[in-house]
C-alpha positions as CSV (number, residue, x, y, z in Angstrom):
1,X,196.5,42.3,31.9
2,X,197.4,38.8,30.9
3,X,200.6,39.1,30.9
4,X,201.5,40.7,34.4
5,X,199.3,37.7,35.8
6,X,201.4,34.9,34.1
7,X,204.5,36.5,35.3
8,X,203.5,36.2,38.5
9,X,202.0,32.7,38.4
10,X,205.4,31.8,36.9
11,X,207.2,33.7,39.7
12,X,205.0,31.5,42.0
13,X,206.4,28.2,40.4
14,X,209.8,28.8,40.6
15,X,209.7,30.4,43.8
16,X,210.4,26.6,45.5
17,X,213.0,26.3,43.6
18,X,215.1,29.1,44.0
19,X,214.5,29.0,48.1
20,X,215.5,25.8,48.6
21,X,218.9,26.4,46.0
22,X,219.6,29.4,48.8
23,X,218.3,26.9,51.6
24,X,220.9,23.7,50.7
25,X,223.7,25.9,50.3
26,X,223.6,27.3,53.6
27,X,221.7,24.3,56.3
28,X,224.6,21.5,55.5
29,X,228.1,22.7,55.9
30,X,231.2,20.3,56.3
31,X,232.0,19.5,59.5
32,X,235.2,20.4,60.0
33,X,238.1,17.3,60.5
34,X,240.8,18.7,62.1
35,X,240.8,20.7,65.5
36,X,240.7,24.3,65.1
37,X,243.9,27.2,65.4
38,X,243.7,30.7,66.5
39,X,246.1,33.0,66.1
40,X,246.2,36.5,66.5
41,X,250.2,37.1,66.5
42,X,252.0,37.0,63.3
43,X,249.0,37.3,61.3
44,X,247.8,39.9,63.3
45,X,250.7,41.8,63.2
46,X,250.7,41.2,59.3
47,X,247.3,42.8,59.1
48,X,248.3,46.0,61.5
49,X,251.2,46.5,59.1
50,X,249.9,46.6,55.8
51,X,246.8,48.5,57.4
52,X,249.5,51.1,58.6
53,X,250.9,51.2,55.8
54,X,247.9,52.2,54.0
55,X,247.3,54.6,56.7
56,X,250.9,56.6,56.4
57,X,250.3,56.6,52.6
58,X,247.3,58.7,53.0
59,X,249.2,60.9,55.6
60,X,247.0,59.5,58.3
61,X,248.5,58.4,62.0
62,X,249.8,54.9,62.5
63,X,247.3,52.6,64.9
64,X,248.6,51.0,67.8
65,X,246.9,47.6,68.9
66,X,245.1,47.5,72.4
67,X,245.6,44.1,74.3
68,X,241.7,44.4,75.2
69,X,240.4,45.3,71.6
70,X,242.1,42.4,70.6
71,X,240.4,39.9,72.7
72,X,237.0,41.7,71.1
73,X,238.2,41.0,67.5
74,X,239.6,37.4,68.3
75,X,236.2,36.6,70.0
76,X,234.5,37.5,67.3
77,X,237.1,36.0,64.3
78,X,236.6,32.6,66.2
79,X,232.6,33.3,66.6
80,X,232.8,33.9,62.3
81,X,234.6,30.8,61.6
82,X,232.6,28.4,64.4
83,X,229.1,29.9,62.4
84,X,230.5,29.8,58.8
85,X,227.6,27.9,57.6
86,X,224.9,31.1,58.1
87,X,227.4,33.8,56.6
88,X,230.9,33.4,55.7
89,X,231.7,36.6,57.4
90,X,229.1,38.5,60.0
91,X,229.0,41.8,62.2
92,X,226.6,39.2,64.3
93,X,226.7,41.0,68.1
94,X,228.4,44.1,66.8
95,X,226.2,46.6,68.9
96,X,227.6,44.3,72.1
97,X,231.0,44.6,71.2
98,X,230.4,48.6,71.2
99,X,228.6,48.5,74.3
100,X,231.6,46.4,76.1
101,X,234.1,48.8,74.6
102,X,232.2,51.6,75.8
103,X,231.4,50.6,78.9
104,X,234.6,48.7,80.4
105,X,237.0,50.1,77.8
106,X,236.1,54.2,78.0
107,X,235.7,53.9,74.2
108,X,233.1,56.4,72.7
109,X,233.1,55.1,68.8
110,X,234.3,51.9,67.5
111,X,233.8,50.6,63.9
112,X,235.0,47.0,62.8
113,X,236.1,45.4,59.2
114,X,235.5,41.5,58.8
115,X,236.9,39.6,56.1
116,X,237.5,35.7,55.7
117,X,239.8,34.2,52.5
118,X,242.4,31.0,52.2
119,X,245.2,30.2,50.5
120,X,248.7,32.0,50.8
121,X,248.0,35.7,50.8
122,X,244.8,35.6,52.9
123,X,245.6,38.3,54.8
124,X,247.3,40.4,52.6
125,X,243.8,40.2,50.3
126,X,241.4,40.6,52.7
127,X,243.2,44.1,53.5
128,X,243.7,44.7,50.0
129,X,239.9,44.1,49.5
130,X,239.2,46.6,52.7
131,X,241.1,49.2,50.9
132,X,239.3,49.2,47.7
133,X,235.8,49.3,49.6
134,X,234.7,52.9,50.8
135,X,233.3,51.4,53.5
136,X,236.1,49.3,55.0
137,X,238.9,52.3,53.4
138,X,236.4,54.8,55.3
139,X,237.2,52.7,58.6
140,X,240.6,52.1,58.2
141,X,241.2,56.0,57.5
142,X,239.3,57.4,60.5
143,X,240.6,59.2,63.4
144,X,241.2,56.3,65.5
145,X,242.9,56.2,69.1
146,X,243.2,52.3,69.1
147,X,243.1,48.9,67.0
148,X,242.4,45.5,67.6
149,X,243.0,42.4,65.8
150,X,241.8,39.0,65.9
151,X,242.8,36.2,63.5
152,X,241.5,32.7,63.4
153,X,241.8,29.8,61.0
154,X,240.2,26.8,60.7
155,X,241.5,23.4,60.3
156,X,240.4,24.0,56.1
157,X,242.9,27.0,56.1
158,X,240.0,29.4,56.2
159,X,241.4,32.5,57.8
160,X,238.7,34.9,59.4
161,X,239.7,38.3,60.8
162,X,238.3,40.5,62.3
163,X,239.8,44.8,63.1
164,X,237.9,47.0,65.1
165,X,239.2,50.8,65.7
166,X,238.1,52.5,68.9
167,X,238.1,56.6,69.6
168,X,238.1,57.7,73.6
């Protein structure tokens, strides 16, 4: 009985501490120094090829992007890197991205992959990491009518992207 009761008194103590490592790490990030870039042309098309090429390796149908999904996933790339301090990558106002393309698109399912990395090759491993998660492969492998691609990077080199997949 003793012992239970001193675990949780020390659980108590340290408690503090641990929140407020979790706290610091996330309420002070850098301001950022240089004005930002978005792109969603070459790097998007670099993301739409090595995700079709995944997608005619597995014998699956090649995606074609849609000018208006696009605009959804750069909205959203842009919201990820302007609100990098909370998460470093977010479905934040996913369930209003479906409703929009639903409802002024004619979409009836639509599923999105986020990813954020820097350095050369940021595109090329955030689709490499999509394709070795179920999850993200899962998407990327789904019978999909449409694609849409956004790609922004900060002034850090921080590249955010976001592809959502839409079915009529």
């Amino acid at each position: 009985m003793k012992r239970p009761l001193a675990t949780l008194l020390l659980g108590i103590a340290i408690m503090p501490w641990l929140t407020s490592c979790g706290v610091k790490q996330w309420t002070h990030p850098p301001e950022p120094t240089a004005p930002v870039t978005m792109k969603a042309g070459n790097s998007g098309e670099e993301v739409l090829n090595a995700v079709n090429a995944y997608r005619s390796s597995k014998g699956k149908s090649l995606l074609q992007r849609e000018a208006r999904l696009d605009a959804l996933a750069l909205q959203h790339s842009v919201y990820m890197m302007r609100h990098r301090s909370k998460h470093l990558v977010s479905h934040d106002g996913y369930q209003g991205r479906v409703r929009e393309a639903q409802q002024k698109f004619g979409y009836r399912n639509l599923f999105e992959n986020v990813g954020a990395s820097s350095g050369k090759g940021a595109v090329q491993g955030i689709v490499g990491f999509w394709t070795g998660s179920r999850p993200h492969r899962s998407s990327i492998l789904g019978q999909w009518d449409a694609t849409g691609i956004g790609v922004a990077v900060d002034s850090d080199g921080m590249v955010f992207v976001t592809q959502v997949f839409g079915r009529r």
